[in-house]
C-alpha positions in Angstrom: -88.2 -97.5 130.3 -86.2 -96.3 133.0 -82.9 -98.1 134.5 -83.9 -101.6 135.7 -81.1 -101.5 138.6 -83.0 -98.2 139.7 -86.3 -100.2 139.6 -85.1 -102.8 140.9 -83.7 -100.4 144.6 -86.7 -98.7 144.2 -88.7 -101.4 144.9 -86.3 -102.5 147.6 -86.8 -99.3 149.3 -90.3 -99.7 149.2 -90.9 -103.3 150.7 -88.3 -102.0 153.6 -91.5 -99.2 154.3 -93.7 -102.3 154.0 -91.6 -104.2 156.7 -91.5 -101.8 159.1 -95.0 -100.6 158.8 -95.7 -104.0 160.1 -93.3 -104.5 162.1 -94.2 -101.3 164.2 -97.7 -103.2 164.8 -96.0 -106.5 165.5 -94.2 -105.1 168.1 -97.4 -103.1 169.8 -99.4 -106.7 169.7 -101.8 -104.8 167.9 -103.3 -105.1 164.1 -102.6 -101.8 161.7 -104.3 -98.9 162.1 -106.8 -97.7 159.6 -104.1 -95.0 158.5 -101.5 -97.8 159.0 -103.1 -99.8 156.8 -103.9 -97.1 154.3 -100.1 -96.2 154.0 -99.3 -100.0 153.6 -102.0 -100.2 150.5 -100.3 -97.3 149.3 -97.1 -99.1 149.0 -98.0 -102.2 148.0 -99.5 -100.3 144.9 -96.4 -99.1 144.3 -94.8 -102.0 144.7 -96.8 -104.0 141.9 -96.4 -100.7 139.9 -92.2 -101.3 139.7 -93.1 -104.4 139.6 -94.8 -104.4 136.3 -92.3 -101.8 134.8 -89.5 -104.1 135.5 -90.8 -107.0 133.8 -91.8 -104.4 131.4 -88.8 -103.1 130.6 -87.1 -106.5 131.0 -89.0 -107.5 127.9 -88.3 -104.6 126.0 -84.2 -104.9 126.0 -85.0 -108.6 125.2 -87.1 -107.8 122.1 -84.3 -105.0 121.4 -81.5 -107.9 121.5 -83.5 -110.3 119.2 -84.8 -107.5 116.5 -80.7 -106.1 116.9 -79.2 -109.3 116.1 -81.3 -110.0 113.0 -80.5 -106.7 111.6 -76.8 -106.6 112.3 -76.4 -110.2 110.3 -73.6 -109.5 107.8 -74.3 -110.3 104.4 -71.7 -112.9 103.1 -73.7 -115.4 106.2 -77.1 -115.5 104.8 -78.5 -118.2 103.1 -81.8 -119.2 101.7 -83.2 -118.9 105.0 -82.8 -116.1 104.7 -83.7 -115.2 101.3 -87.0 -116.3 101.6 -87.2 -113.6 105.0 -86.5 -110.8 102.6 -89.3 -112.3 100.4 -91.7 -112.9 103.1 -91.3 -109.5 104.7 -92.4 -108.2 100.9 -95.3 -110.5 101.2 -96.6 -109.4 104.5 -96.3 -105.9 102.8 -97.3 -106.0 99.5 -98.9 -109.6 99.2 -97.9 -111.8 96.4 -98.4 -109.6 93.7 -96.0 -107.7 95.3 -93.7 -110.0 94.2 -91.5 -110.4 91.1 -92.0 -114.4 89.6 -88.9 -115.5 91.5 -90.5 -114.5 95.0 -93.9 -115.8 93.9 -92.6 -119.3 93.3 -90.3 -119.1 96.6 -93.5 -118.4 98.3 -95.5 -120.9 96.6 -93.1 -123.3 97.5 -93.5 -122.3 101.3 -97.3 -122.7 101.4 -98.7 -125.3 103.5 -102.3 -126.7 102.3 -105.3 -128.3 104.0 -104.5 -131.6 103.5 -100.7 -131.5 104.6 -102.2 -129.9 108.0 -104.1 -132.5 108.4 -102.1 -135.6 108.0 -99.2 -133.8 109.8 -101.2 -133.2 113.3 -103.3 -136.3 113.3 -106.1 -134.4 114.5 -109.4 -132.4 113.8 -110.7 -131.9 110.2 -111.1 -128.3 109.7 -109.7 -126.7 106.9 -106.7 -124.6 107.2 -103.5 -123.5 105.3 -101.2 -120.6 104.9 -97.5 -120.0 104.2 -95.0 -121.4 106.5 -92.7 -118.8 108.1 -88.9 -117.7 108.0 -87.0 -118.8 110.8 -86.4 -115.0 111.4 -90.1 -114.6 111.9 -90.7 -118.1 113.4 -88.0 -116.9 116.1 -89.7 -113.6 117.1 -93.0 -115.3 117.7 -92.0 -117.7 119.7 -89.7 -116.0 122.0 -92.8 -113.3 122.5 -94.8 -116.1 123.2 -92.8 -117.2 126.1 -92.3 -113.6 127.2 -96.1 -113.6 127.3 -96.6 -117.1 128.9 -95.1 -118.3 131.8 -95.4 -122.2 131.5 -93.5 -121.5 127.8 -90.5 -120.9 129.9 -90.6 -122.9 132.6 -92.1 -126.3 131.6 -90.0 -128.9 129.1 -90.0 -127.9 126.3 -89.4 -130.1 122.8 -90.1 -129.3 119.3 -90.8 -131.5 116.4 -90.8 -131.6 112.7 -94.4 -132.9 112.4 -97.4 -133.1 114.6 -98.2 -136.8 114.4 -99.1 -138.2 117.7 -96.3 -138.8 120.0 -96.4 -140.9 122.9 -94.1 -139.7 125.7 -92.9 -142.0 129.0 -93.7 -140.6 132.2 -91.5 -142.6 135.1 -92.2 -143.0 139.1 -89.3 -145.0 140.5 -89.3 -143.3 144.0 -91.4 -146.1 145.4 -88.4 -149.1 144.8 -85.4 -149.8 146.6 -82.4 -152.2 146.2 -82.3 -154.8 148.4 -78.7 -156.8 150.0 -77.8 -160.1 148.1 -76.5 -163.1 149.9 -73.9 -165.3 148.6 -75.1 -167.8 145.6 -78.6 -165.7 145.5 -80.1 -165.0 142.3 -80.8 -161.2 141.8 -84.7 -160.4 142.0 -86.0 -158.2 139.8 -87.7 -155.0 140.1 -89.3 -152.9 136.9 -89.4 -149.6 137.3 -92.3 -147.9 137.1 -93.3 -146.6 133.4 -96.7 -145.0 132.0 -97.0 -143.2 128.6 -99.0 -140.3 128.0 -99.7 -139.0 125.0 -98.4 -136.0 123.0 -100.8 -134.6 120.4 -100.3 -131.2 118.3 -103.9 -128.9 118.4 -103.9 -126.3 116.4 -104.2 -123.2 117.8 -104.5 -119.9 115.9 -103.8 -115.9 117.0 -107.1 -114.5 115.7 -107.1 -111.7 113.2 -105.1 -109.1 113.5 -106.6 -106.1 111.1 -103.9 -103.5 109.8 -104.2 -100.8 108.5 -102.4 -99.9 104.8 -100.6 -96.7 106.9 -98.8 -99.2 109.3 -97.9 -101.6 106.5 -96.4 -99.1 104.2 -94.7 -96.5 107.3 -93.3 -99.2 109.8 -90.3 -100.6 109.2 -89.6 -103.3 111.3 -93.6 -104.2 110.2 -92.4 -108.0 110.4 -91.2 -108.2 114.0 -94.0 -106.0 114.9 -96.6 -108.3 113.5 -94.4 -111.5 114.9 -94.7 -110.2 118.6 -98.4 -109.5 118.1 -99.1 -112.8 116.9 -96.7 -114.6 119.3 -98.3 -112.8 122.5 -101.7 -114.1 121.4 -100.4 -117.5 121.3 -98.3 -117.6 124.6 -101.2 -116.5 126.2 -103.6 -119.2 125.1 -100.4 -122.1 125.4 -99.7 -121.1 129.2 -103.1 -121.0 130.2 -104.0 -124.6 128.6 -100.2 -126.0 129.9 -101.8 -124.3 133.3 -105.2 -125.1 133.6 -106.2 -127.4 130.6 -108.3 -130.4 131.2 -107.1 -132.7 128.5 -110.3 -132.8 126.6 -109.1 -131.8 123.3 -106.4 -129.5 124.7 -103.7 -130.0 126.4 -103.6 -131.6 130.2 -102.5 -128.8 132.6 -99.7 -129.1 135.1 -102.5 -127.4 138.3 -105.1 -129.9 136.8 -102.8 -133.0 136.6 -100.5 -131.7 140.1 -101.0 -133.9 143.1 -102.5 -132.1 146.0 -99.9 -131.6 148.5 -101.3 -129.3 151.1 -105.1 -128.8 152.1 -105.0 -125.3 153.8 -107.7 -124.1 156.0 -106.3 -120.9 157.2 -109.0 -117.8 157.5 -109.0 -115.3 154.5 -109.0 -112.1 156.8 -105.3 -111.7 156.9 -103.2 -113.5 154.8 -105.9 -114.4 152.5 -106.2 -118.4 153.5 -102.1 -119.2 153.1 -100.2 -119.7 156.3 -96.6 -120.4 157.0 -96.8 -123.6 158.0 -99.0 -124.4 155.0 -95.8 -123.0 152.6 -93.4 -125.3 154.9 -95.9 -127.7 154.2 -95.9 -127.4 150.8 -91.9 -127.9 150.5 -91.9 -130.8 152.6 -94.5 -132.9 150.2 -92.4 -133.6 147.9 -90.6 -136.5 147.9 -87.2 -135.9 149.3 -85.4 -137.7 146.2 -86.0 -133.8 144.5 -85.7 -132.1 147.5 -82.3 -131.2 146.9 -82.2 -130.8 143.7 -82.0 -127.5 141.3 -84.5 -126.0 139.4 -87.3 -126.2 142.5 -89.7 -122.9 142.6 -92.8 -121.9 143.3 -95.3 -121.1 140.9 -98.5 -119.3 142.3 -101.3 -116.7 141.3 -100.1 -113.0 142.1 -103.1 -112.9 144.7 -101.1 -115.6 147.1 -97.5 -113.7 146.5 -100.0 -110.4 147.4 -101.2 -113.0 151.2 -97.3 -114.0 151.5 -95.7 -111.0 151.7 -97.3 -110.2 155.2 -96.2 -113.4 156.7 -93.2 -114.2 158.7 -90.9 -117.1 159.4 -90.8 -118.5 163.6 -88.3 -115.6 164.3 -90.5 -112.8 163.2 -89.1 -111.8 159.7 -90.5 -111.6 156.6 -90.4 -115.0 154.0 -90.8 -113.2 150.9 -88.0 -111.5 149.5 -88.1 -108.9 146.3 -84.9 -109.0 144.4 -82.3 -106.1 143.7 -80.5 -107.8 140.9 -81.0 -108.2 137.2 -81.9 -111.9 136.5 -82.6 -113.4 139.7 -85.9 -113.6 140.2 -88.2 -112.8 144.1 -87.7 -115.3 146.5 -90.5 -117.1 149.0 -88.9 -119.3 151.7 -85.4 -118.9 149.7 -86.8 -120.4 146.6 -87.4 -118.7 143.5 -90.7 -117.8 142.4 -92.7 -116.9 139.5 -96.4 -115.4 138.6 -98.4 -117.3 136.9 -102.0 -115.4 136.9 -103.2 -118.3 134.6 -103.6 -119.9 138.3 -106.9 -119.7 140.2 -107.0 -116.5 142.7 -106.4 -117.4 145.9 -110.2 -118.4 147.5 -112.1 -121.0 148.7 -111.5 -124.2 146.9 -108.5 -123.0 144.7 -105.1 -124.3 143.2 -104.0 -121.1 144.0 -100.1 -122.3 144.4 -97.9 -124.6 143.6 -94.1 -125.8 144.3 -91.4 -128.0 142.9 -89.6 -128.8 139.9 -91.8 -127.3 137.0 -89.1 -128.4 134.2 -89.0 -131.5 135.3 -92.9 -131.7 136.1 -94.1 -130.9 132.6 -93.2 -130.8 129.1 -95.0 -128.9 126.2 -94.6 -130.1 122.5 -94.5 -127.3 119.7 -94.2 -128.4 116.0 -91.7 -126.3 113.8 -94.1 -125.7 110.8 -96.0 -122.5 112.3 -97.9 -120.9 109.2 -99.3 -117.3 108.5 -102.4 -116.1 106.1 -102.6 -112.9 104.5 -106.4 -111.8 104.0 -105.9 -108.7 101.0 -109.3 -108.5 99.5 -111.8 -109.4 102.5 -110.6 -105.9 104.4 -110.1 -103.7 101.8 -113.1 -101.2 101.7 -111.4 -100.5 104.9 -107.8 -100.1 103.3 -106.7 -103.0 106.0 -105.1 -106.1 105.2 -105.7 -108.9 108.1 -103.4 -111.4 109.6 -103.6 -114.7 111.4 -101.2 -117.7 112.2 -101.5 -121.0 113.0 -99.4 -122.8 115.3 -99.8 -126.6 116.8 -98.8 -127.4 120.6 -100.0 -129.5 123.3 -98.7 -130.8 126.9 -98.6 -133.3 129.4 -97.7 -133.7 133.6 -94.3 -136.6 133.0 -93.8 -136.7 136.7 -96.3 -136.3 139.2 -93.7 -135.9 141.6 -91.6 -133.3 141.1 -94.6 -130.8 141.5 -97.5 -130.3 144.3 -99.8 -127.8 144.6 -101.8 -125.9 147.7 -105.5 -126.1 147.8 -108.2 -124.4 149.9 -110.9 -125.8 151.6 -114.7 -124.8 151.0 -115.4 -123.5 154.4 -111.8 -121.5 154.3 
């Protein structure tokens, strides 16, 4: 994977090439050159390129810590937690057969059938069941789902036993302000502002995964892999619903719900339709009562970071910043930012980019009770064994406030 500090000053060294490529033209009053622009292409690609590796690799030592930690458990701490992951890994394997009577009625006792599914969520009727998974297992998938999904890690996030419907306050109090009392004057009152949205739990499943009888009976670490499979499938699907849903029997996304701060109408030639003063803008919509507050970012499709990194502030230098140290992420305008290509590219009429205080924005719901199927007999003329798991979520904007996002027009 490389060292990501060397990454990291390699890309440094390459966005200073950037800089002064365009700077040279800035200075000269002119646009690049065709061989100008070529060499700038040239590094932007390689830019993205250490880009991707870091996040990459970034990924990697945080799979390595969570598969290391698991392994290095001493055995005097596990329980029956635990147990039932040294049964379940022989299931995934072998399948219940596999299994001596005690691990077929630990198992048993694990599995999860249609009906329970179906009182638990509160919604849909299809039939569904499978056994519910280790903690172990549970943890791997879900931490690979966030590596794979953006909103997973930046929204809210709560988990809950069941899935039954759960209503969930969303509060605007910006809008009221105390008043001065006179002597011997009763106190008015004031309510604050409260709505309720609604916090259901669809069911959402990873697809089949087919493996092969060679990978099952050569890998060892066959459980995490399978885990991380199945937990990238469902990130993906989660942050592209917490993103873009439209509430009609999935979840509400935070761009769908978000309050249009900005209207930009900038041309796409250079910058790709986002301006300066439409990213000052953007900052200055929200409501100065989170202003000043941590946790504020920008959240945008990698086409606008791709527009921003050729604009400059009022005193001629650059507003986006890549960073040289592990853990702190790029910075736009001295904000942190984050890619979220679950966004609309940056065109006409897009949500392309948005700004605030995701965390505080929007909250997604996972229930604890994420279940797996082994399919044995329906693959095995092809000596596979297939896969899938089920996992219930959904999410909801609980303060319009804290976030805004940038539109284009039509005729941009």
């Amino acid at each position: 994977m490389g060292n990501i500090q060397q990454l990291r000053e390699q890309r440094a060294n390459v966005w200073e090439q950037m800089k002064a490529t365009i700077d040279v033209a800035d200075k000269a009053g002119r646009d690049l050159t065709a061989e100008e622009a070529q060499a700038y292409d040239r590094a932007e690609a390689e830019l993205d390129d250490l880009t991707a590796r870091i996040e990459r690799a970034e990924r990697h030592d945080t799979r390595m810590r969570l598969g290391g930690a698991r392994e290095t458990a001493p055995v005097q701490d596990r329980d029956d937690d635990d147990d039932y992951g040294r049964v379940f890994g022989s299931f995934l394997r072998g399948g219940l057969m596999g299994l001596d009577p005690d691990g077929q009625a630990l198992m048993q006792r694990q599995f999860q059938a249609d009906n329970t599914i179906r009182n638990a969520a509160g919604v849909g009727t299809g039939s569904a069941g499978g056994y519910l998974v280790p903690p172990a297992f549970r943890d791997t998938l879900i931490e690979t789902a966030k590596d794979f999904g953006v909103m997973l890690r930046e929204a809210e996030g709560i988990e809950t036993a069941t899935g039954v419907n759960l209503p969930w306050p969303t509060a605007d109090d910006t809008g009221n302000v105390g008043a001065i009392l006179a002597e011997n004057t009763q106190v008015t009152e004031q309510d604050v502002t409260i709505g309720t949205a609604s916090l259901d739990a669809y069911m959402y499943t990873s697809k089949l995964v087919r493996v092969s009888f060679q990978l099952l009976q050569d890998r060892p670490d066959f459980d995490n892999w399978l885990a991380r499979k199945l937990g990238e499938r469902i990130g993906r699907i989660w942050s592209q619903h917490y993103t873009t849903g439209d509430g009609s029997s999935k979840p509400d996304g935070i761009v769908t719900s978000a309050t249009v701060g900005v209207t930009g109408t900038g041309s796409f030639a250079s910058t790709g339709g986002i301006a300066y003063d439409n990213l000052v803008d953007l900052t200055e919509a929200l409501d100065p009562a989170y202003q000043g507050g941590a946790g504020l970012k920008w959240m945008m499709h990698q086409s606008v970071r791709k527009a921003a990194r050729k604009l400059k502030d009022t005193t001629g230098r650059p507003i986006w910043e890549p960073s040289t140290q592990a853990g702190i992420p790029d910075t736009l305008l001295g904000f942190p930012l984050v890619i979220n290509n679950d966004m609309a590219t940056l065109a006409a009429s897009s949500k392309s980019l948005g700004f605030g205080n995701i965390r505080q924005a929007y909250v997604a719901r996972t229930v604890a009770g994420i279940q797996l199927l082994r399919l044995q007999e329906r693959y095995a003329d092809y000596l596979q064994v297939g896969f899938l798991a089920f996992a219930r979520a959904d999410g909801t904007l609980q303060d319009a406030n804290a976030f805004k996002v940038f539109a284009t027009t039509a005729t941009a």
